[in-house]
C-alpha angles and dihedrals in degrees: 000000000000094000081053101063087044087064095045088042093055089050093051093049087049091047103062099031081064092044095052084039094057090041090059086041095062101039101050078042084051088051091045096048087053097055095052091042084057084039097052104024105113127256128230119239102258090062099079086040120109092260094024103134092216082221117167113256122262088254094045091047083049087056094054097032104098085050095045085041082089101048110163094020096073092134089079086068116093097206096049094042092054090050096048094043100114084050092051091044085055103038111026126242101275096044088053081043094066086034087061084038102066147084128224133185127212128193125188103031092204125124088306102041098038089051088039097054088043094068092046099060088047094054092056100253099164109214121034130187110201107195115181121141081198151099134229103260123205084231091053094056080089094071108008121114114226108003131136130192075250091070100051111128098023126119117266095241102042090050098058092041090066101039085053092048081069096052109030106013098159089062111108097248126198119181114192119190090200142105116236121230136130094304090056103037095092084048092049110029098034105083092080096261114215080217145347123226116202104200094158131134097200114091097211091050101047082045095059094042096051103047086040088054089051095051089050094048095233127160098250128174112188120209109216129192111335095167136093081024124114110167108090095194094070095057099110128169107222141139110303082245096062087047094099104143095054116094087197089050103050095050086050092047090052087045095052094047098045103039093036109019092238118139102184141289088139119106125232134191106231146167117233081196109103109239110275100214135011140240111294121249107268113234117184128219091298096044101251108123113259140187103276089207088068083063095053110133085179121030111255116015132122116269094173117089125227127200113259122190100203111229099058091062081050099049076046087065094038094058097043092056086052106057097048095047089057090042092054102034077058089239094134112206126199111241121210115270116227110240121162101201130117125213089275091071092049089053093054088052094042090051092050093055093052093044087050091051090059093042100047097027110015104251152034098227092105084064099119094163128091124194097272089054084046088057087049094052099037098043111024097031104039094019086229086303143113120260092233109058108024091168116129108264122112114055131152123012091344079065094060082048097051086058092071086069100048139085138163125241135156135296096209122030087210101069142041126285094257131157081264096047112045134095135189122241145161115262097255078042091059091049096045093053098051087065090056128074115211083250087069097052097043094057097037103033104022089161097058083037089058086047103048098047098038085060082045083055097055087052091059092055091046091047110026 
């Protein structure tokens, strides 16, 4: 009899593990036979026109409709949480909350925008604009994301919109065939982005966006020259006016200023590495070299043709996507400062805080600090410049001649000149503070007190 039961008991079992097994089998079927049939489904003509939306049609949204009807919400889903999960175990649950949440907008779908949108999707962001005039092209297979030989032909934004129906199918996709200047701003800009990329080559273009982006007081990040480069530890995101060593980024930066009056207050992604090549002779049908500008099918943009290695527009991207998904998800990061010292820089000023401790205190024995401290406070912490005026002014080599003015002293006089207690000043400024206790400037400069003590903070937490 017992024998018996065990039998009954194994077919049971077997029963409903089947039974649990089948069930997970159709629905993630059921997922997969709604992304081909978005993949597949035919477009209507005026989504591969310049102004086609590229939208979904109304049957297809009906198809994806019970699983967008909780847009924002994507987390309840087993399958996307599931999918999502090593960005949920880094972030949290609320912060990729806000992350599945937003809407970003991505202008200029090349070897930076396409990488740059495909990190995105992956990383859950729930509404995406793609915005490309442009068509795959056999020569961009090096550095695009996602592109085939199939693809060839197609344009930019239709093409990423099928191959992410297949990775991320539930994300709010709009594909726009379309270029962006002053007559589709309203059109592009106007859905309350989350963010704008700027991914765009063209300088009059990339112009336009980004002081319509500022008018509008939209979060914007600007991807400047990737190509010709090759070193991907020099790509750095900082303020356009740090940007130097960029040729794109300094005509945009002139332009900017001159045209609308904006200086700056808008990051860029940028290489410090000087370009390795430049743009390519241009040759027309017979051979002879002509003026590209006489080929232009669009005003304005660029004929010639300049060498791209493929994987720096992609760490571009990377590092675009990057930055907006910690921005959103409200995990703020520190970005490099750009700072173009050496060490010798970091021993002077080594050697002028030992020599002010002598002279103030007596001694140099509460210098708790080496060089390489010196580099973290001078450079992570006040960013090579003085406390008291952080603003963006002196870059490049005016910045090796500001350090002649500068010096490092204590915060509090209390205690010893240590990573966590130390401040940069010029060198009247130096003076001027060691008459003063931190009761004084707390109660007569509480901003500059908050500051202060908020960058001393971060110290503590870097060195505990």
């Amino acid at each position: 009899m017992s024998e018996r039961w065990k039998v009954v008991c194994l077919i049971g079992a077997g029963t409903v593990l089947g039974s649990v097994s089948t069930y997970a089998l159709l629905k993630l079927y059921s997922r997969w036979s709604d992304s081909i049939d978005i993949a597949k489904a035919p477009r209507t003509s005026d989504q591969t026109l310049v102004g086609g939306t590229g939208k979904l049609s109304s049957s297809q949204n009906h198809q994806t409709a019970e699983r967008k009807s909780s847009f924002g919400d994507f987390l309840s889903d087993e399958i996307i949480s599931e999918q999502l999960t090593r960005n949920i175990q880094f972030f949290g649950s609320e912060s990729q909350r806000k992350v599945s949440k937003s809407f970003v907008v991505i202008i200029g779908l090349g070897g930076v925008g396409s990488h740059a949108a495909s990190m995105l999707l992956r990383s859950g962001v729930g509404r995406l604009l793609l915005v490309d005039f442009d068509q795959v092209s056999l020569s961009s297979l090096n550095r695009h994301a996602v592109a085939t030989r199939d693809d060839v032909g197609t344009p930019k934004a239709i093409c990423l919109r099928k191959h992410f129906s297949f990775i991320f199918p539930e994300c709010e996709i709009d594909a726009r065939v379309q270029m962006y200047d002053t007559s589709t701003e309203e059109e592009i800009l106007g859905g309350n982005p989350d963010f704008v990329l700027d991914c765009i080559d063209n300088i009059d273009t990339k112009v336009a966006l980004l002081a319509a982006c500022v008018h509008r007081g939209l979060r914007v990040l600007s991807a400047t020259g990737a190509g010709a480069r090759a070193d991907p530890t020099r790509i750095r995101i900082a303020d356009l006016r740090e940007s130097t060593t960029d040729p794109l980024s300094r005509a945009v930066r002139h332009r900017l200023r001159r045209d609308h009056g904006i200086e700056g207050g808008i990051p860029v992604v940028f290489s410090l590495e000087k370009p390795k090549a430049k743009l390519l002779p241009f040759r027309g049908p017979n051979g002879v070299e002509e003026n590209p500008s006489d080929y232009q099918i669009v005003p304005g943009f660029r004929v010639r043709i300049i060498p791209v290695m493929g994987a720096i527009p992609a760490i571009f991207g990377q590092v675009m996507a990057s930055y907006v998904v910690t921005e959103v998800a409200g995990v703020g990061i520190q970005t490099e400062p750009v700072i173009n010292l050496d060490i010798d820089h970091y021993r002077i000023l080594h050697q002028r805080l030992l020599e002010h401790e002598e002279a103030v205190y007596g001694s140099a024995e509460q210098v708790l600090v080496d060089v390489e401290e010196v580099m973290y406070v001078v450079k992570e912490l006040w960013h090579g410049r003085s406390a008291r005026d952080q603003s963006v002014k002196e870059i490049g080599r005016k910045m090796w001649r500001s350090v002649n003015e500068l010096t490092i002293v204590r915060w509090d006089r209390a205690k010893p000149a240590c990573v966590t207690n130390l401040i940069l000043l010029k060198f009247r400024e130096a003076e001027e503070h060691e008459t003063k206790t931190l009761h004084d400037i707390k109660t007569n400069e509480p901003d500059f007190f908050r500051m202060v003590t908020a960058i001393l903070n971060r110290a503590q937490v870097d060195f505990p």
